[in-house]
C-alpha positions in Angstrom: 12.5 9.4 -46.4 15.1 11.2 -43.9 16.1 15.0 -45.0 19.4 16.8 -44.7 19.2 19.6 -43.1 20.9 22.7 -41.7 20.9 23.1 -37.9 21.0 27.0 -38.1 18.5 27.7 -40.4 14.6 27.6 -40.0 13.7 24.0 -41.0 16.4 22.5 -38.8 15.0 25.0 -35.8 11.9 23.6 -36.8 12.5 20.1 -36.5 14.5 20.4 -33.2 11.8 21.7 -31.7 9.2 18.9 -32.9 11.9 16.5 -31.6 11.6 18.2 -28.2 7.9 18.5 -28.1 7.0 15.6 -29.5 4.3 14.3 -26.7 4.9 10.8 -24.9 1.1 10.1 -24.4 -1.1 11.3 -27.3 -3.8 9.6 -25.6 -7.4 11.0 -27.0 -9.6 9.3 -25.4 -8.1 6.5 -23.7 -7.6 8.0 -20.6 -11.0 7.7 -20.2 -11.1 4.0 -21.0 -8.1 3.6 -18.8 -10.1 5.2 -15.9 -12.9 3.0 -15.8 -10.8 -0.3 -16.1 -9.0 0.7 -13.3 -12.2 1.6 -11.5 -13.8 -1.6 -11.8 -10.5 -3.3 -10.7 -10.5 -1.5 -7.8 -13.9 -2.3 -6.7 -14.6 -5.8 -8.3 -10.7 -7.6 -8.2 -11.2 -10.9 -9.9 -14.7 -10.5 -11.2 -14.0 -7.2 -13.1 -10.0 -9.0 -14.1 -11.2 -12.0 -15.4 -14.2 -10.0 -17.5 -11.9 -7.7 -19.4 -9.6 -10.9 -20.3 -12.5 -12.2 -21.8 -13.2 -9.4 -23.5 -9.8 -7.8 -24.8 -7.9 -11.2 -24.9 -10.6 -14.0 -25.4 -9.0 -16.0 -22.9 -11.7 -17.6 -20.2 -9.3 -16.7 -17.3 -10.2 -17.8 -13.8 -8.5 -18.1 -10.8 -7.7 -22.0 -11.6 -6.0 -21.0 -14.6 -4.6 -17.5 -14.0 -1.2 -18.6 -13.0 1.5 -20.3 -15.5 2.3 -23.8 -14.0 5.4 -25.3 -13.7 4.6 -27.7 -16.4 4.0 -24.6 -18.4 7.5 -23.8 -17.8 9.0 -26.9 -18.7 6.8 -26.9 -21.9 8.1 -23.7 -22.9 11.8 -24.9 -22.5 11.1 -27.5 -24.8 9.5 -25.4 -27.3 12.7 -22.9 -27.5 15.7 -23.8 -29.4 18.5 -24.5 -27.3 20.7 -22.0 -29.0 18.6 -19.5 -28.1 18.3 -20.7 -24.5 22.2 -20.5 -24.2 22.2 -16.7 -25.2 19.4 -15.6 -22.8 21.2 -17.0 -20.1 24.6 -15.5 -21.7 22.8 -12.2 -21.5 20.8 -13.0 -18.1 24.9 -13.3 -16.8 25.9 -10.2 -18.0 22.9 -8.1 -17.0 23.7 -9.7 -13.4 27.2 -8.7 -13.6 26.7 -5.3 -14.1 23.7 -4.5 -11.8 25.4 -6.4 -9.1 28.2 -3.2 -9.4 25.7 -0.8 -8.8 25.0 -2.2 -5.2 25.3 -0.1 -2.4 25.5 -0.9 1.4 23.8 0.4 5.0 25.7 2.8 6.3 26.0 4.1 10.2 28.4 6.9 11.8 29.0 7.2 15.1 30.3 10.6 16.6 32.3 11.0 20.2 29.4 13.0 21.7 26.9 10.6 21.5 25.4 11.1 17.9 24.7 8.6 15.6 23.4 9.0 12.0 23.1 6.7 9.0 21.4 5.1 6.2 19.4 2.0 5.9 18.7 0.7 2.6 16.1 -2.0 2.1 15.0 -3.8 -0.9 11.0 -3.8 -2.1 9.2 -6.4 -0.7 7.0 -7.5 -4.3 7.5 -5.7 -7.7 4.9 -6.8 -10.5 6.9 -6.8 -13.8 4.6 -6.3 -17.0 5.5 -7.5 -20.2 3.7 -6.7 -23.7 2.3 -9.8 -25.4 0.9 -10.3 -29.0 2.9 -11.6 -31.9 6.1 -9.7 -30.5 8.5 -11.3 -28.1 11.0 -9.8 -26.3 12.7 -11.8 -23.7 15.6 -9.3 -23.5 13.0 -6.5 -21.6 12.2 -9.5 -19.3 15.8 -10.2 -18.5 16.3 -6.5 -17.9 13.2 -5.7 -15.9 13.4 -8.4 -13.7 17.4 -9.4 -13.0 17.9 -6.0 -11.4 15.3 -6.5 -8.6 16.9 -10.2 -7.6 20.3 -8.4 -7.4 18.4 -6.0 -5.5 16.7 -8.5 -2.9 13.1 -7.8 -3.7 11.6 -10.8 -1.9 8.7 -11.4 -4.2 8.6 -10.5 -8.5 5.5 -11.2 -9.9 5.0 -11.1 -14.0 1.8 -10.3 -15.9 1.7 -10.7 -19.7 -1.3 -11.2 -21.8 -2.4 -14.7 -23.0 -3.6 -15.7 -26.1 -6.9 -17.0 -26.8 -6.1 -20.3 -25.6 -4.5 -19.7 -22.7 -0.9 -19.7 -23.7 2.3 -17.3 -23.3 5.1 -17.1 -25.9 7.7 -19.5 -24.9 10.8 -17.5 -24.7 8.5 -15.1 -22.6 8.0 -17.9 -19.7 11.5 -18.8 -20.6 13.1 -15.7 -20.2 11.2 -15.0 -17.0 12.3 -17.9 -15.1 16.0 -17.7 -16.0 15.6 -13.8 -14.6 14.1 -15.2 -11.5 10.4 -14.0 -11.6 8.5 -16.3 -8.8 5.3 -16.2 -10.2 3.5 -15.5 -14.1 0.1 -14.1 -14.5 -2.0 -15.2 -17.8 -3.5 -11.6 -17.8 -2.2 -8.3 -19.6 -3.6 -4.5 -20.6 -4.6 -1.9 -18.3 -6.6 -4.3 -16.0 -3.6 -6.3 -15.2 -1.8 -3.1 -14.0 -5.1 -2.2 -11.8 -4.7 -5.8 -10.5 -0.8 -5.2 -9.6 -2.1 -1.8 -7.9 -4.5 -2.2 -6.2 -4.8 -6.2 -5.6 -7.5 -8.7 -6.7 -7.9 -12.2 -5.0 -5.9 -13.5 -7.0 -3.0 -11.5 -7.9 -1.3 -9.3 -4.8 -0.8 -5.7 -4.4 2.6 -4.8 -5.3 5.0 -2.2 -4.1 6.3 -0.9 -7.5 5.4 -1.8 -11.4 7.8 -1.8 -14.1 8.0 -3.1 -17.0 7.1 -1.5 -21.3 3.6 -1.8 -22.9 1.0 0.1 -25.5 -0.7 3.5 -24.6 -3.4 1.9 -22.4 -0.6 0.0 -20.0 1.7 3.4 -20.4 -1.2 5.9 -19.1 -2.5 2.9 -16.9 0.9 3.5 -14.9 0.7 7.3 -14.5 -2.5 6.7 -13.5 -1.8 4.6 -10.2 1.3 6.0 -9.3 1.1 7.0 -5.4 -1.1 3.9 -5.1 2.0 2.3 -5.9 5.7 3.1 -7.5 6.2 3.0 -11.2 9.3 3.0 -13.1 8.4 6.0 -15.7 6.1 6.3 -18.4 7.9 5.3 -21.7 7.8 7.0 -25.1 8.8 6.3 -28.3 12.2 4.9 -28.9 15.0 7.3 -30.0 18.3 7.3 -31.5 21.0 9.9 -32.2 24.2 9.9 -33.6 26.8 12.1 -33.0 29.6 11.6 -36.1 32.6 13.0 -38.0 33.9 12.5 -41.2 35.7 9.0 -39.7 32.6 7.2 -39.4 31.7 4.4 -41.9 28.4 5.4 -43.8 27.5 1.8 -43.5 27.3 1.3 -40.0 25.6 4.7 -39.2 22.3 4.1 -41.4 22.0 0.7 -40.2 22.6 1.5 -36.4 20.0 5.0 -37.4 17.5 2.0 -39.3 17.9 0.0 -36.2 15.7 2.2 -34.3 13.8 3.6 -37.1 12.1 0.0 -37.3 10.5 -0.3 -34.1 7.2 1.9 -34.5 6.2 4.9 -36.9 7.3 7.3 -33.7 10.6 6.2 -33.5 13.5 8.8 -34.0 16.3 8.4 -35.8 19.0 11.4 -36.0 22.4 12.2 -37.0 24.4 14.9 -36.2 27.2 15.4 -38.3 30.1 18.3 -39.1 30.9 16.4 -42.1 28.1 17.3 -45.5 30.1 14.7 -47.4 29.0 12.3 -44.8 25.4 13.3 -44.2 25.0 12.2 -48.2 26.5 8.7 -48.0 24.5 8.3 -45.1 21.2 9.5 -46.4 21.9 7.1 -49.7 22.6 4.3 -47.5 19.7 4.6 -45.6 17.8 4.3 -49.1 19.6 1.4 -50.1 19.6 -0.8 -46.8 15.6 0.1 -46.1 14.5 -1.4 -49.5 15.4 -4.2 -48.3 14.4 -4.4 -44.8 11.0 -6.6 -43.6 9.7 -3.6 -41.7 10.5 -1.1 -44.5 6.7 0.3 -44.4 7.2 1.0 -40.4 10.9 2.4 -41.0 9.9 4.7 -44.0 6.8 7.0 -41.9 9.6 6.8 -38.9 12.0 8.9 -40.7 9.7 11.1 -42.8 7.9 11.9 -39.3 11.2 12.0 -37.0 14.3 11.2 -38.8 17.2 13.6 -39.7 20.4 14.5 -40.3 21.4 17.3 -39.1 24.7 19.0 -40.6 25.9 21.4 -37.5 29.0 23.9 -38.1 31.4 21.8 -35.7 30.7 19.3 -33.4 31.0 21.7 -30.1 27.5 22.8 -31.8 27.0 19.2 -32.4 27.2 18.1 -28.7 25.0 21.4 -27.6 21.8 20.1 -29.9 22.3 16.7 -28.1 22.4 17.7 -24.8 19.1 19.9 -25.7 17.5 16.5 -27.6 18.3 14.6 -24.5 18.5 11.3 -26.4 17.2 7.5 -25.0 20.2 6.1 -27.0 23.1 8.4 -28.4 26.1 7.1 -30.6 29.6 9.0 -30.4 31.3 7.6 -34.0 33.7 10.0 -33.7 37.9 9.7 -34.2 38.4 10.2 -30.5 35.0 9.3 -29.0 35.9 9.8 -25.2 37.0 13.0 -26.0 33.6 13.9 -26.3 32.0 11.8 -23.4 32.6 14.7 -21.0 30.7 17.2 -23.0 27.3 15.0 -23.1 25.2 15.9 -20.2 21.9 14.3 -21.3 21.6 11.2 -22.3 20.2 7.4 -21.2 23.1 5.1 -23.0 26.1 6.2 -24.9 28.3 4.2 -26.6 31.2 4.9 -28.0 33.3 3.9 -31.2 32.7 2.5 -34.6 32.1 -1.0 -33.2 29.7 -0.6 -30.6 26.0 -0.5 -32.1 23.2 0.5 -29.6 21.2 -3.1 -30.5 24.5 -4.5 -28.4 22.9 -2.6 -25.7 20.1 -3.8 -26.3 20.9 -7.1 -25.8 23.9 -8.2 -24.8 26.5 -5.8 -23.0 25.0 -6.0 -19.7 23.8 -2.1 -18.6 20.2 -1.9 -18.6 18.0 -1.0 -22.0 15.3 0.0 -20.3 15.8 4.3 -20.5 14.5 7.8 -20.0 12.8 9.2 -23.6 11.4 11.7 -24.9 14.1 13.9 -23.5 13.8 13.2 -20.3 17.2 11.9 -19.5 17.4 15.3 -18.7 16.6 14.5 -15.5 15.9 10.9 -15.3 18.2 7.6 -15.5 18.1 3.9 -16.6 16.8 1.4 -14.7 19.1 0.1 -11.8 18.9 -1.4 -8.5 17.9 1.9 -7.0 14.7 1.3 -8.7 14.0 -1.7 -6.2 15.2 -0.5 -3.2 14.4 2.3 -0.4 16.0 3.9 2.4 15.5 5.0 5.7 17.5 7.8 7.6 18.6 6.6 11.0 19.2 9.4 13.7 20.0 8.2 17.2 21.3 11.1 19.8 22.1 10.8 23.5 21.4 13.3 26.0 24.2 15.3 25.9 24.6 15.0 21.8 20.9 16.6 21.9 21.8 19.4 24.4 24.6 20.4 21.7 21.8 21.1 19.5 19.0 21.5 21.6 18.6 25.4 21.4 18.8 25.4 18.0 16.1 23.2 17.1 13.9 25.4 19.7 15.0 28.8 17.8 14.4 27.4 14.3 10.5 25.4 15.8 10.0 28.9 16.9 10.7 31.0 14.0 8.1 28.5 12.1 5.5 28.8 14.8 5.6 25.6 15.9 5.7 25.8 19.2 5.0 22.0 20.1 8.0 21.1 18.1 10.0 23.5 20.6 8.4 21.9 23.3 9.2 18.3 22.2 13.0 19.0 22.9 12.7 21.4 25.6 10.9 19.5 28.2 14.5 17.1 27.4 16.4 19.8 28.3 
């Protein structure tokens, strides 16, 4: 169960630094596997796809029954309770909202002497969303894979999940999918589907980017076709941490901590607290509320592998050992919470205040749950619009704009050696 520790002395040095190096892709031998899929993709398309269905999934999938029809989609509507319909779309709105902030226009600047320089920003032209199957659902990771790339333009999105033996996708999976706008749903999943968005098959297209969660063999499948195509990053484990003072309600901080600790045995859950009375409630809370939890097995090896609270001197020291963790989700339950927000550096999402639990994220507040871990929102960020679109430099010069410059460009092609480069704008001149 989760330990109270001191930051400063050795066990709390020693746990920081498992947090830190904890690896996103303990992969034994499954990089192998991983290669060889993607091998026979490669060279076989369809043949070699619709063979590792078969095998993995024990779906016959050919290239009659690949694609999820639009009377798949109305069948799926009907099988979804309408309540749950309403909040998709609830969510699907607010996730729209948000992204559609974070758009960003062409750009072009003329000067007087004939120079022109600018940006042009286009959108992907297809982006292959993958979504995990299996007896988990999670339309919320649809909404938030796919509703950025409409709002960016991407012409095409296509979807591939796994199917189950008969040839069926969970229903708020299709559901979810078409309310985000995805124009087209592949029955196939795994490593081989992320081959088929690389490289192409004859029946799924090559795609300009993949994005989208899954299990180690999607997650190294992705690293291992990046430069073939784009990828959005390779996830890890999920993570929380919670930055609190004595003002924060015991209650709500194991439960927000439990929320994470219940999604696989790698999860992290940490507090940081200045407060020892504190770090006791919450460590007896914890105990309480996971007795009662469903995944209480999944939650329990969580914490005794990655959870802690960590009892720092003040929280100045507090905010330090976050910015070093680098958190995928970080809570600020603090007295004055955005007096703190300008001392986090690293982080994916933070929310702040006693009422605003990270599942909100999750679901329904509108910025994007899809974030860096593993302590790498040290240098990466969530997913956004800028995932779907590129940009172009445009540079346009008239004679006398390049005479300005002219010599330059022939000193510095020069200095380099590159004496065809020189050459290129002297014989302008």
């Amino acid at each position: 169960m989760i330990r109270i520790i001191k930051y400063n002395d050795e066990e709390g040095r020693r746990l920081t630094e498992s947090l830190l190096s904890r690896s996103q892709l303990e992969h034994g031998n499954v990089q192998h596997i991983v290669d060889n899929i993607l091998a026979d993709i490669k060279a076989k398309g369809d043949k070699a796809l619709f063979g590792y269905t078969k095998e993995f999934d024990k779906f016959d999938v050919n290239s009659d029954n690949i694609l999820v029809t639009k009377a798949e989609i109305e069948e799926a509507y009907s099988q979804v309770d309408a309540e749950l319909i309403r909040v998709i779309k609830k969510a699907a709105d607010r996730i729209k909202a948000f992204h559609e902030k974070q758009k960003t226009n062409s750009w072009l600047e003329p000067s007087s002497n004939g120079e022109m320089l600018g940006q042009l920003i286009r959108p992907l032209e297809r982006v292959g969303v993958y979504v995990p199957g299996g007896k988990a659902a999670y339309p919320s990771s649809v909404l938030m894979n796919i509703i950025p790339a409409k709002v960016a333009g991407v012409d095409e999105i296509v979807m591939t999940t796994p199917p189950s033996a008969d040839g069926k996708v969970y229903p708020t999976t299709i559901v979810a999918a078409d309310i985000a706008g995805a124009d087209r749903i592949y029955k196939v999943g795994g490593a081989q589907a992320i081959g088929a968005l690389a490289f192409g098959t004859e029946s799924i297209p090559k795609v300009d980017k993949i994005v989208g969660p899954g299990n180690i063999f999607v997650a190294l499948a992705k690293r291992s076709v990046y430069g073939y195509v784009n990828i959005d990053s390779v996830a890890g484990p999920s993570e929380i941490l919670i930055l609190a003072d004595d003002s924060a309600d015991p209650v709500y901080v194991a439960a927000d901590l439990l929320s994470q600790a219940e999604h696989d045995e790698l999860a992290s859950a940490v507090l940081i607290t200045d407060s020892p009375e504190l770090a006791e409630k919450v460590k007896a809370e914890v105990e309480k509320q996971t007795a009662v939890l469903e995944r209480k097995a999944i939650i329990e090896k969580s914490l005794d592998n990655y959870g802690a609270i960590i009892v720092v001197n003040d929280l100045d020291e507090g905010c330090e050992l976050c910015n070093r963790i680098a958190p995928e989700h970080m809570e600020l339950s603090t007295r004055e919470p955005f007096g703190f927000l300008s001392k986090i550096r690293n982080a994916g999402a933070i929310f702040l205040g006693h009422y605003t639990p990270e599942p909100l994220g999750d679901y329904m507040a509108g910025p994007n749950h899809v974030l860096p871990t593993g302590g790498t929102a040290r240098f990466f960020s969530p997913l956004s619009i800028d995932d779907y679109i590129k940009k172009s430099s445009i540079i346009s010069f008239s004679k006398s704009a390049l005479e300005e410059l002219g010599e330059d460009v022939i000193k510095f092609a020069e200095a380099e050696g590159l004496t065809a480069h020189a050459n290129s704008v002297k014989v302008r001149l």
